[in-house]
C-alpha positions as CSV (number, residue, x, y, z in Angstrom):
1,X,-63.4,72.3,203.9
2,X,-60.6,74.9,203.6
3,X,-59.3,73.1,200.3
4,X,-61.4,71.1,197.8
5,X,-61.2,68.3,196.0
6,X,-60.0,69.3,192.2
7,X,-59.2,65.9,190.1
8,X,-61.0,66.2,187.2
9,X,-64.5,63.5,187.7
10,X,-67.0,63.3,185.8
11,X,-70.3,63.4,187.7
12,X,-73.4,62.8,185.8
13,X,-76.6,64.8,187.2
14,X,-79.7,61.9,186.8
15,X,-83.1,61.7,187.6
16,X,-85.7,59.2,187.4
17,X,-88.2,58.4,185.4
18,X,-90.9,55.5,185.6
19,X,-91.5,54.1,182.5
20,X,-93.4,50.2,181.7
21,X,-92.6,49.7,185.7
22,X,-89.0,50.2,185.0
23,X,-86.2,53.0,186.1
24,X,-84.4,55.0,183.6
25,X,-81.7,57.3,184.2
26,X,-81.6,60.2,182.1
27,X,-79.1,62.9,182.1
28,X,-80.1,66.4,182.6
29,X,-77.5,68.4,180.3
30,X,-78.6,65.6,177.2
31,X,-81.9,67.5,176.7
32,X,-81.9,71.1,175.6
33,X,-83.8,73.8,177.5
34,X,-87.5,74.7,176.0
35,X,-87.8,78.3,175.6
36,X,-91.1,79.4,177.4
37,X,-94.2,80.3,175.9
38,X,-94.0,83.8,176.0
39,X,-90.7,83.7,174.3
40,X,-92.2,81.1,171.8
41,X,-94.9,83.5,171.1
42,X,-92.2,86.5,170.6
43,X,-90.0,84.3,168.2
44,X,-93.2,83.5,166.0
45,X,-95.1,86.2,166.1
46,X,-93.4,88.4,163.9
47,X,-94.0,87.3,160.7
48,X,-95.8,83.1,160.8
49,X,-96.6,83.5,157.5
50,X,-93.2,84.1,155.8
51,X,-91.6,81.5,157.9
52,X,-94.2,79.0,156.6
53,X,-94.0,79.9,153.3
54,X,-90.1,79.1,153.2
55,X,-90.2,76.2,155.2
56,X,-93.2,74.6,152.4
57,X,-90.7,75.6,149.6
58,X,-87.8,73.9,151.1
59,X,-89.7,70.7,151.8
60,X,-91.1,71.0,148.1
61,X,-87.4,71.3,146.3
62,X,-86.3,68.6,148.2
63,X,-88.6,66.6,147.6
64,X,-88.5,67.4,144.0
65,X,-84.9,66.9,143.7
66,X,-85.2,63.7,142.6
67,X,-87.5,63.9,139.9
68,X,-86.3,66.9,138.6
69,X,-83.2,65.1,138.0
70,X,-85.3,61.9,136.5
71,X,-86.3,64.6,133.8
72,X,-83.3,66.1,133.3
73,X,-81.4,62.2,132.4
74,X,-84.3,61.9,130.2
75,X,-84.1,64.8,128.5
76,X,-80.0,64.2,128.1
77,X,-80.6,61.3,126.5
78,X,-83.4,62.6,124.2
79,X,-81.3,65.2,123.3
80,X,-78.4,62.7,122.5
81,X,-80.5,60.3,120.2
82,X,-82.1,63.6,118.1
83,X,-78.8,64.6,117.7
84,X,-77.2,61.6,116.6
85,X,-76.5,62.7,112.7
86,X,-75.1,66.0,113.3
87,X,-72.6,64.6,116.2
88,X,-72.4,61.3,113.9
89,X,-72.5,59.3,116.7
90,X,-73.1,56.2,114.8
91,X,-70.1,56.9,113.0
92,X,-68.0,57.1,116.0
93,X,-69.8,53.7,117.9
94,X,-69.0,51.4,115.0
95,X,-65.2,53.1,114.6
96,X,-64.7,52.1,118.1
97,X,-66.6,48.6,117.5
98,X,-63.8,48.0,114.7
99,X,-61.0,49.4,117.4
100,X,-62.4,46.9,119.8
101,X,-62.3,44.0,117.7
102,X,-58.8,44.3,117.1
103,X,-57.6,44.0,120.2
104,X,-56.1,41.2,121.3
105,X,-57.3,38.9,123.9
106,X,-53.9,40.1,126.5
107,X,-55.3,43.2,126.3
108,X,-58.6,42.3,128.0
109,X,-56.6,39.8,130.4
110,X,-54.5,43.2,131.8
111,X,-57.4,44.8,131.7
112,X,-59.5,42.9,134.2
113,X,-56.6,42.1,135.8
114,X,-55.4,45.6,136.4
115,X,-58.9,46.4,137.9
116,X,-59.0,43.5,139.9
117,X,-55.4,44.6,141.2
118,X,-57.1,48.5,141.9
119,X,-60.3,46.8,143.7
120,X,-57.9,44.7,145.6
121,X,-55.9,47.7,147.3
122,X,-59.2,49.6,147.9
123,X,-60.4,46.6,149.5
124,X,-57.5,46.2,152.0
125,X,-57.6,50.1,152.6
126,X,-61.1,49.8,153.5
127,X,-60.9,46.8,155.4
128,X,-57.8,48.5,157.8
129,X,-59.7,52.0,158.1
130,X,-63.0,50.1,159.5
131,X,-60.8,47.9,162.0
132,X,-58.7,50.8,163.0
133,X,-62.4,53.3,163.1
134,X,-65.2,51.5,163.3
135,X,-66.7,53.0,159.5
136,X,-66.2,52.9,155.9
137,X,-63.5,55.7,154.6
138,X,-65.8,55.4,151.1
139,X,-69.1,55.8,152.9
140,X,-67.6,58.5,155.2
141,X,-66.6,61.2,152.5
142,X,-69.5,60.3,150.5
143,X,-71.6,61.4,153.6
144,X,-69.5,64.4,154.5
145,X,-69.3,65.5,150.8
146,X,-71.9,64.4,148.7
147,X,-75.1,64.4,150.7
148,X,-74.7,68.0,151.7
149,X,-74.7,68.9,147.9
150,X,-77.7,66.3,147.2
151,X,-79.6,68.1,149.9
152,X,-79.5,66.0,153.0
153,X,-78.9,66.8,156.2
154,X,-75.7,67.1,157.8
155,X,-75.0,64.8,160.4
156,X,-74.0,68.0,163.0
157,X,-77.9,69.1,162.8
158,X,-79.3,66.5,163.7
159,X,-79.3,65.2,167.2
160,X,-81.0,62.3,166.4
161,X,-84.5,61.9,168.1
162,X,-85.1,58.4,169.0
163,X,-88.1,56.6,170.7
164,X,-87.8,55.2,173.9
165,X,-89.4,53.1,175.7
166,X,-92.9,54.5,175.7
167,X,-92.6,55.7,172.3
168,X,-91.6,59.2,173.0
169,X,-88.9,61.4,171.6
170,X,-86.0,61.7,173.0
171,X,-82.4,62.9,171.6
172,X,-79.1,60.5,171.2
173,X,-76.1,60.8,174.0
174,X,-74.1,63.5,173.6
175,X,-70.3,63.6,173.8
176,X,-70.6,64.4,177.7
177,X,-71.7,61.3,178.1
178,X,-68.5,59.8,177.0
179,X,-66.1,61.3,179.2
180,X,-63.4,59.1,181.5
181,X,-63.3,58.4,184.8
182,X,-60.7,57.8,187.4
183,X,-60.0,53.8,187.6
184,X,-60.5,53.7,191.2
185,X,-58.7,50.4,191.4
186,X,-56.1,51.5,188.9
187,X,-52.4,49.5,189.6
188,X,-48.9,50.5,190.8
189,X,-47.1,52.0,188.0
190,X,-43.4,50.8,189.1
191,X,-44.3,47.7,191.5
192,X,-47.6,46.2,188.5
193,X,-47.6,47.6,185.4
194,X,-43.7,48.1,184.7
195,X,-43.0,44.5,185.9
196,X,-45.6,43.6,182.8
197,X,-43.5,45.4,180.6
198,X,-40.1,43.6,181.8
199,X,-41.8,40.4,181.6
200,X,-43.7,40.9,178.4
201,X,-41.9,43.8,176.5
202,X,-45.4,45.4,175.8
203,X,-46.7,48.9,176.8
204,X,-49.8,48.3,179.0
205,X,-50.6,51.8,179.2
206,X,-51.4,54.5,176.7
207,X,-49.8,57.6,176.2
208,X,-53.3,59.1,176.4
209,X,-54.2,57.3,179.5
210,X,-50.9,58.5,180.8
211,X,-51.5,61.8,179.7
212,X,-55.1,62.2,181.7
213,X,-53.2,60.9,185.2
214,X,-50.6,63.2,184.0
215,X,-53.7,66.3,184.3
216,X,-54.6,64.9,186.9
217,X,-51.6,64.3,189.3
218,X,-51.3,68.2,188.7
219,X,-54.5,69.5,189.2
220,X,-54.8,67.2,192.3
221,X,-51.3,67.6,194.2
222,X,-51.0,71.4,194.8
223,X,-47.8,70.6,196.4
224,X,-45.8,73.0,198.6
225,X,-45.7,76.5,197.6
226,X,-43.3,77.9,199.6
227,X,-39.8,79.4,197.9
228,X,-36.3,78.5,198.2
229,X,-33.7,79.6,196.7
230,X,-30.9,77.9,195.3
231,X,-27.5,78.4,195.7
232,X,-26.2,77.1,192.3
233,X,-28.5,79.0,190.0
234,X,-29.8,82.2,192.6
235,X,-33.4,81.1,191.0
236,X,-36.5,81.2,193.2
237,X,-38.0,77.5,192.8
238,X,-41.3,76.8,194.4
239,X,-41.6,73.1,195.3
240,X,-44.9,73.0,193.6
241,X,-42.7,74.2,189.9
242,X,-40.7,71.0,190.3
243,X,-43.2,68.6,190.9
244,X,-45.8,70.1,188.1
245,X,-42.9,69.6,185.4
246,X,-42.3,66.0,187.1
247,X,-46.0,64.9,186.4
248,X,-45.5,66.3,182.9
249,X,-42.6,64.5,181.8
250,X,-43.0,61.5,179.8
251,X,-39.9,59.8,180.7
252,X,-40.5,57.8,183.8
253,X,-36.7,58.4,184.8
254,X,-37.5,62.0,184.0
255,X,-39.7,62.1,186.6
256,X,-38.3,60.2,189.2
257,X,-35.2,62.7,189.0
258,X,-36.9,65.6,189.4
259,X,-39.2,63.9,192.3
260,X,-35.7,63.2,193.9
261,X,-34.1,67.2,193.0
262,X,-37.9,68.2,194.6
263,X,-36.4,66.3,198.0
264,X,-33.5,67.7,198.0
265,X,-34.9,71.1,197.9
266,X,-37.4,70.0,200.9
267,X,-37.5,67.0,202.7
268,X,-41.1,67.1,203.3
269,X,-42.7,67.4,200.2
270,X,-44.9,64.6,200.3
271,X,-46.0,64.9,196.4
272,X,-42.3,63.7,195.8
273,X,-42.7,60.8,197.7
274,X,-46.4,60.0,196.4
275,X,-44.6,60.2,192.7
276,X,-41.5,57.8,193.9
277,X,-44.1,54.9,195.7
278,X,-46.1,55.2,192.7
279,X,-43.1,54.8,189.8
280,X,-39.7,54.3,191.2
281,X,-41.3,51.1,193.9
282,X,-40.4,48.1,192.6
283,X,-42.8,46.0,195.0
284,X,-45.9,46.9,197.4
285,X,-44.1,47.0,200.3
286,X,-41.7,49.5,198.9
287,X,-44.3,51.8,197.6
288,X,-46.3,51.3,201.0
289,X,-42.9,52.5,203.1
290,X,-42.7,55.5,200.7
291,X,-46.6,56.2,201.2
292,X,-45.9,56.3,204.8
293,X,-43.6,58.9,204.9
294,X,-45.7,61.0,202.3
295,X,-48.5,60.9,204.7
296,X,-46.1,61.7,207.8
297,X,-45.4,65.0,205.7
298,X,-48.8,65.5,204.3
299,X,-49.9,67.8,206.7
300,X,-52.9,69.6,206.6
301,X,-53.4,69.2,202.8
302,X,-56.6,66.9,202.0
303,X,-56.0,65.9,198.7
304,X,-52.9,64.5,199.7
305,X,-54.5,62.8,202.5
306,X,-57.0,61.3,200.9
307,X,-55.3,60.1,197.9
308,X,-52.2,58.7,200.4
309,X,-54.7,57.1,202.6
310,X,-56.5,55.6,199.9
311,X,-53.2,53.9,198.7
312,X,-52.4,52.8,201.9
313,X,-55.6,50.7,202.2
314,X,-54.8,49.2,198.4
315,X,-51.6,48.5,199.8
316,X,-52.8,46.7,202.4
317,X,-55.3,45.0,200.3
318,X,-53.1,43.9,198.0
319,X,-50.4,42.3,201.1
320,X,-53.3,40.1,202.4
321,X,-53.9,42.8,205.5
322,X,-58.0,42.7,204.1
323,X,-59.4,43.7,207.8
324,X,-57.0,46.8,207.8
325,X,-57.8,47.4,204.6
326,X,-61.4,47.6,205.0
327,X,-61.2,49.6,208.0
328,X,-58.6,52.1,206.5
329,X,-61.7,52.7,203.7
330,X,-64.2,53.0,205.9
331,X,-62.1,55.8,208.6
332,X,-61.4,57.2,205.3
333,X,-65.0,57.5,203.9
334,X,-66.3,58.7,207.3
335,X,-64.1,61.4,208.1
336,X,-64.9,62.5,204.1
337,X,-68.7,61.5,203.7
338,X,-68.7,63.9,200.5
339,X,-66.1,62.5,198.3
340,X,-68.4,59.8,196.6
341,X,-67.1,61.1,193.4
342,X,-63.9,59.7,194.3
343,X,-65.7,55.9,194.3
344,X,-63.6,54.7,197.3
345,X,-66.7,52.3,197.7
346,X,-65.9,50.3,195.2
347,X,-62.1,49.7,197.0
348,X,-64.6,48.6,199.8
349,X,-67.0,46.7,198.0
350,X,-63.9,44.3,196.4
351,X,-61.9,44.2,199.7
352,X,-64.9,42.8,201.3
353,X,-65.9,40.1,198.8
354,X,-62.6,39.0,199.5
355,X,-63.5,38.4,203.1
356,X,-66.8,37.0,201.6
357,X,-68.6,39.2,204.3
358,X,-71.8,39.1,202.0
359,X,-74.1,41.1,204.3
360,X,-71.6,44.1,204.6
361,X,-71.3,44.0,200.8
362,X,-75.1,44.0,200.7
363,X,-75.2,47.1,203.2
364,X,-72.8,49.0,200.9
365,X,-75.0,48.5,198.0
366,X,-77.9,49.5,199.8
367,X,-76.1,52.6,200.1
368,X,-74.7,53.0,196.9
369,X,-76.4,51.4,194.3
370,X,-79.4,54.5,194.8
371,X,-81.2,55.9,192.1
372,X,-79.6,59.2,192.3
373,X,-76.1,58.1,192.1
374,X,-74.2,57.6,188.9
375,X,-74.3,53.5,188.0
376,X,-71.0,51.9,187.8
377,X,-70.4,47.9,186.5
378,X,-69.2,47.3,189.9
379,X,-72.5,48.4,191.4
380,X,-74.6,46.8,189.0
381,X,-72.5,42.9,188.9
382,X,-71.7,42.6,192.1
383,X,-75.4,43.6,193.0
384,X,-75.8,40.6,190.3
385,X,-73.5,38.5,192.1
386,X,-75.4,38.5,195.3
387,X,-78.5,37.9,194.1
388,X,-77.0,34.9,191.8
389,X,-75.1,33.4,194.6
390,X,-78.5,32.9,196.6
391,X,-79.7,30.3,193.6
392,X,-76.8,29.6,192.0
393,X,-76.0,26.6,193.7
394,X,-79.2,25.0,192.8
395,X,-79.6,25.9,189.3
396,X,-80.4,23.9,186.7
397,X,-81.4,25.0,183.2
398,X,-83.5,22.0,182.3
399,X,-85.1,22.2,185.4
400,X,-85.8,25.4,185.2
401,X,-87.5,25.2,181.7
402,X,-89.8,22.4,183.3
403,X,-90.7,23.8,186.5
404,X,-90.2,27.5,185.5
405,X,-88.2,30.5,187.3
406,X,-89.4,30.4,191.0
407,X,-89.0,34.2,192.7
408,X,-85.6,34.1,193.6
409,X,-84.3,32.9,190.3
410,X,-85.9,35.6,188.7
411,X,-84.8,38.4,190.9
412,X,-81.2,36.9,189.8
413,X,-81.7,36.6,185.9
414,X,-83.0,40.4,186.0
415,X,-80.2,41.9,188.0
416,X,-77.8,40.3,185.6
417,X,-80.2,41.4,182.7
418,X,-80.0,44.8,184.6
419,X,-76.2,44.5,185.1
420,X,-75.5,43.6,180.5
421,X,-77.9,46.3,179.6
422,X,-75.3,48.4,181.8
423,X,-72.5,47.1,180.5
424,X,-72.9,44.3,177.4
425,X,-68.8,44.2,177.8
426,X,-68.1,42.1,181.1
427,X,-69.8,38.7,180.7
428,X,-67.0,38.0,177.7
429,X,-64.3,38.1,180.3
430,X,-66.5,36.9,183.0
431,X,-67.1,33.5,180.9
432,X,-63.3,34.0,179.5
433,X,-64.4,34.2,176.3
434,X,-61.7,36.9,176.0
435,X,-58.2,37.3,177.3
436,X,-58.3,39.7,180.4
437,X,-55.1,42.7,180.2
438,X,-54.4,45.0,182.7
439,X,-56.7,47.4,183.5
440,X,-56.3,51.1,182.4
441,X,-55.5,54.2,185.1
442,X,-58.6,55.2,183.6
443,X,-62.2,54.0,182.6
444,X,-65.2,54.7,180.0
445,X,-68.4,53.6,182.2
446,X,-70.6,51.5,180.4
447,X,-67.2,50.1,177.7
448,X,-64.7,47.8,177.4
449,X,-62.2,49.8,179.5
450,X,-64.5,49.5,182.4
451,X,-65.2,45.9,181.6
452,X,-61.6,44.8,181.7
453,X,-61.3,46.7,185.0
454,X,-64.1,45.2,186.4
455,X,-63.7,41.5,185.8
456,X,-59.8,41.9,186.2
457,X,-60.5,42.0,190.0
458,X,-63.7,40.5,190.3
459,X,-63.1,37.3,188.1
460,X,-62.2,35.2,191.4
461,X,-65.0,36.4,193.5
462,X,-67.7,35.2,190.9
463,X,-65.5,31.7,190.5
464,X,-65.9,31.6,194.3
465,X,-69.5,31.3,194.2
466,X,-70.4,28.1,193.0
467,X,-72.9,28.0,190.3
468,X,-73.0,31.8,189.7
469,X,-71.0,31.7,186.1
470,X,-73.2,28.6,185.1
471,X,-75.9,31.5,185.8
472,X,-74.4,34.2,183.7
473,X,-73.9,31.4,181.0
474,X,-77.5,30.6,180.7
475,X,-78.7,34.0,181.0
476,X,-76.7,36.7,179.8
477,X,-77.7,37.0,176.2
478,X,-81.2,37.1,177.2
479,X,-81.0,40.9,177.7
480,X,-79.9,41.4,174.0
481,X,-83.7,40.4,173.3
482,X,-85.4,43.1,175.6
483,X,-83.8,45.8,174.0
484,X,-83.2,44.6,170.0
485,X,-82.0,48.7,169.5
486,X,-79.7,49.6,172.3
487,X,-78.4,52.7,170.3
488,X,-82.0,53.8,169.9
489,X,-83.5,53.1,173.1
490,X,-83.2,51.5,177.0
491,X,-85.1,49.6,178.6
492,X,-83.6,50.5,182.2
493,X,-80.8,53.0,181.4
494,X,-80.4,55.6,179.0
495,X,-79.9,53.8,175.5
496,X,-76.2,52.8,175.1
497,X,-73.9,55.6,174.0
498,X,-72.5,55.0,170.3
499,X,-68.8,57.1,171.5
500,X,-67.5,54.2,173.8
501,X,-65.6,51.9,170.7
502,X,-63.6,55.5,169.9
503,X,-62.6,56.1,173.5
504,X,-61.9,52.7,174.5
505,X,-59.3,52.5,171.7
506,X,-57.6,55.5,172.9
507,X,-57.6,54.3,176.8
508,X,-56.3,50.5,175.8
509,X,-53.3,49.2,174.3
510,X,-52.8,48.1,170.5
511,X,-52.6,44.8,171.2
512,X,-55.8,44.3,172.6
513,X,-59.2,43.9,170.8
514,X,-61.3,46.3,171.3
515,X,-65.0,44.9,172.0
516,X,-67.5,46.6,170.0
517,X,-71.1,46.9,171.0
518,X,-73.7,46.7,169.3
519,X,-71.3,44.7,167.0
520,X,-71.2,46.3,163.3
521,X,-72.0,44.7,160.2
522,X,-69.4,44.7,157.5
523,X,-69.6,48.3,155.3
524,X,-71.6,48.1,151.6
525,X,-68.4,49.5,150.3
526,X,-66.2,46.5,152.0
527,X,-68.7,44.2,150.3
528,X,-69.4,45.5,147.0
529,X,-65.1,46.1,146.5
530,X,-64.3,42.6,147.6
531,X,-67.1,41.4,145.1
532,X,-65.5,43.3,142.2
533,X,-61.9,42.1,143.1
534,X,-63.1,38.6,143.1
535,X,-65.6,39.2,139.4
536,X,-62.4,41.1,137.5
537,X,-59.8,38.5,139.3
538,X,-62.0,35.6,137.7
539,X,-62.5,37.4,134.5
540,X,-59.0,37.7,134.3
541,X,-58.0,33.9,134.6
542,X,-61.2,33.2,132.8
543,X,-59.8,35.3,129.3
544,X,-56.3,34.2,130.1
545,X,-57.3,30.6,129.5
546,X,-60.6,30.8,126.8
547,X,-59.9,34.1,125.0
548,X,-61.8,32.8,122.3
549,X,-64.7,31.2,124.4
550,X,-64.7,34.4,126.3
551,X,-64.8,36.6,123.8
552,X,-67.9,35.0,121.8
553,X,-69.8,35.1,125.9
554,X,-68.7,39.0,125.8
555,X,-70.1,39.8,122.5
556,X,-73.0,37.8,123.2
557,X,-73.5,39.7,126.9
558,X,-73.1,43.2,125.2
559,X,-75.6,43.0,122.5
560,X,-78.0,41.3,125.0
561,X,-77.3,44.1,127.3
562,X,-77.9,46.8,124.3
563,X,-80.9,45.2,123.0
564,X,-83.4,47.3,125.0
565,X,-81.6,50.3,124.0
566,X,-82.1,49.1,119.7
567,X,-85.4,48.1,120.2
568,X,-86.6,51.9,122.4
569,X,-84.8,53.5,119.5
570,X,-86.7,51.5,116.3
571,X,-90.0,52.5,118.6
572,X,-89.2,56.1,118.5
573,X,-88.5,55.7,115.1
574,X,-91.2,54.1,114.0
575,X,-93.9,56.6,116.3
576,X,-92.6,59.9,115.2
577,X,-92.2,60.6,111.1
578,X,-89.3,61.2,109.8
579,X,-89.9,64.4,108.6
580,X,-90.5,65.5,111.9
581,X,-87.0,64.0,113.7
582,X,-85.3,65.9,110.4
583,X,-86.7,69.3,110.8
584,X,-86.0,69.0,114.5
585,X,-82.5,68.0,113.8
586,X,-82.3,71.2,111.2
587,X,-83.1,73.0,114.1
């Protein structure tokens, strides 16, 4: 091809391994490149000995660390009790004992009260941070901070080795494996998601999300490159200038004027009329008639080709013209067998689960659901689907706990185990646990972005098949017992990447809940501050109402608590002579 396809894609390189009789699918760039023995032996060879040596002292202070600071407390307080005279410490404990006793019990009531008041604020700043970032702020800066100092290991060092499923090594996901993908069923902006926000008055896109179709409308549409001048300004403006500042503008009228000045300047640039069918198109048919006369100016240019022809068929799709629709995809994907990036068989798959043409869908996913190919949740559920929708129909739980799974049933509970290991996300809205939204322009494989996409689309062809969701519903949580550690290992994929919670908050809107998996326990730091609000809080009422009763239980708690401390130092008292602890205290 003269031109190539440019959008940005991610495109994961896999291969297989066979591990317990199961596939995994394990990226190549996650594992880092072994030097070879000869280097090894270059590397090492100078000098084994010193590199030993420092690598035995390093593991012996840090593994002394502790103790040595045992000793050092000790010998603080040793220090402290010898020198008790000299620094009249006695003196000064009973002066503040007196102070104490004088105050009154108000005092004690703001006290507690002000430190219930402190713990309280902490507790509601905690409390937003983890829902808006998925971690303590406390535990965060202690980790960052302190554990550097204390000797640990930063978190940037270590990659993490984790076992998987045969009990080898192997290192976490890295941030590659989080990248976004092009929603390949993503909606009309002016005809879908801007009738949502008359209707609704919320924003169902991000300004990130927006952003990323921003990059890519301009690295995809190369538009027309040949110059014109103006007669007004006596500029040279290349039709590709307008429409790369169109895609960048924010403003959606912004870019529909400057779509519009780019028509002016030529009547044929189709990226201007791709722009206006895709914002300014107040309905499908609109924003088919405007793809129509994109394509009749398209020319030779195949990105614009493919992308107009690949509206077209949604278009048709979405106006109940299904046949067309499925034979516009499938010209489209034969006269480009290499764009698979570009997932145009997932348009298919959906258009022909509409027309319920099972067997066709089946022949796709031979096709496409390979063990070299990326995984997607559309491959994986609707693979699902199928295999549920040939026992659906017939299933029944009790029955199946007297009589046991036969073949068929169990071929259907593992693809769906198959298909929630994949993605944990989709069975919430499958089962409308949770409230579906629109779906983003684009998609985290494998997180909630992907999930909403999914089920927003294919909710109705699993509520077709009788019995199927009954299926789901019996089965789904099943897989949450095969693998107990999904951030740690698989058992058919790569373990589940621990990124997808941050990204999927960037790629949905505010008002949606963000599903988090593995769900997180509550932070210490959450816990041990809303304990302390609520202890001071009740101290506080407690002294406010018996200040006498509370004070005779706080006199009685504090010499309890010192009682160790007056009975170590009578010991030491009574072990070492006197003259001994007064020389030392000449000293």
């Amino acid at each position: 091809m003269k031109h190539l396809i440019s959008i940005q894609f991610s495109v994961s390189k896999t291969r297989i391994c066979k591990k317990h009789g199961g596939l995994r699918f394990v990226d190549f760039k996650l594992f880092q490149t072994q030097p070879s023995g000869k280097n090894m032996e270059d590397g090492t060879s100078s000098n084994p000995q010193s590199i030993g040596f420092t690598e035995k002292l390093k593991s012996w202070l840090s593994w002394s660390w502790t103790y040595i600071c045992a000793v050092w407390f000790a010998m603080v307080l040793t220090m402290i009790y010898v020198l008790r005279s000299p620094l009249k410490l006695q003196d000064t404990l009973t002066s503040a004992s007196v102070f104490l006793n004088t105050l009154t019990p108000k005092f004690y009531v703001a006290l507690t009260g002000t430190s219930s008041l402190i713990s309280g604020l902490i507790l509601i700043f905690e409390w937003w941070y983890f829902r808006k970032y998925g971690t303590s702020f406390i535990e965060q800066v202690s980790v960052s901070h302190l554990r550097p100092l204390l000797g640990g290991v930063e978190s940037s060092t270590t990659t993490g080795l984790f076992s998987s499923v045969n009990g080898e090594a192997e290192p976490r996901p890295s941030v590659s494996e989080c990248k976004v993908w092009r929603n390949p069923l993503n909606l009309f902006r002016g005809a879908e998601y801007s009738r949502y926000t008359w209707v609704t008055g919320k924003e169902p896109l991000t300004y990130y999300d927006m952003n990323l179709s921003a990059q890519d409308h301009q690295t995809f549409f190369t538009g027309d490159t040949q110059q014109l001048k103006t007669e007004d300004t006596g500029l040279n403006l290349s039709f590709s200038t307008v429409m790369q500042k169109a895609w960048r503008e924010r403003n959606p009228q912004a870019r529909i004027r400057a779509a519009y000045q780019a028509i002016e300047m030529n009547h044929e640039c189709a990226a201007a009329y791709v722009l206006l069918a895709e914002e300014e198109a107040t309905t499908i048919t609109e924003a088919e008639r405007l793809f129509k006369q994109a394509l009749r100016s398209a020319g030779k240019d195949i990105n614009l080709l493919v992308y107009i022809k690949r509206r077209l068929a949604m278009c048709a799709r979405k106006l109940g013209r299904i046949k067309e629709a499925v034979k516009m995809m499938r010209d489209l994907m034969k006269e480009f067998p290499l764009l698979g990036m570009l997932n145009i068989h997932e348009n298919l798959l959906e258009a022909l689960l509409e027309l319920q043409a099972y067997a066709d869908v089946q022949a796709v996913l031979a096709k496409y659901d390979d063990i070299s190919l990326p995984k997607s949740a559309t491959i994986c559920y609707t693979s699902a689907l199928l295999k549920a929708r040939a026992v659906s129909e017939k299933f029944s739980p009790e029955a199946a706990s007297r009589r046991g799974l036969s073949t068929a049933e169990m071929n259907a509970v593992e693809a769906i185990h198959r298909a929630v290991e994949f993605n944990p996300h989709v069975p919430k809205y499958l089962l409308e646990m949770k409230s579906l939204i629109l779906p983003p322009e684009h998609i985290l494989k494998r997180g909630d972005s992907e999930a909403v996409a999914y089920a927003f689309f294919h909710l109705q062809h699993w509520k077709r098949a009788e019995g199927a969701l009954n299926l789901l519903h019996c089965t789904w949580e099943g897989t949450f017992r095969i693998i107990p550690y999904p951030l740690e290992k698989g058992h058919l994929f790569y373990p589940y990447p621990g990124c997808t919670e941050t990204a999927d908050r960037e790629l949905l809107p505010s008002f949606h809940e963000v599903s988090v998996y593995p769900k997180k326990e509550l932070p210490f730091f959450i816990l041990f501050t809303a304990g302390l609000c609520s202890f001071t809080a009740m101290l506080a009422m407690l002294t406010h109402q018996f200040p006498e009763l509370m004070g005779v239980f706080a006199k009685a708690f504090f010499s309890t608590l010192f009682a160790p401390l007056g009975f170590f130092a009578d010991k030491m008292e009574s072990f070492m002579p006197s003259s001994f602890w007064h020389q030392l205290t000449r000293i």
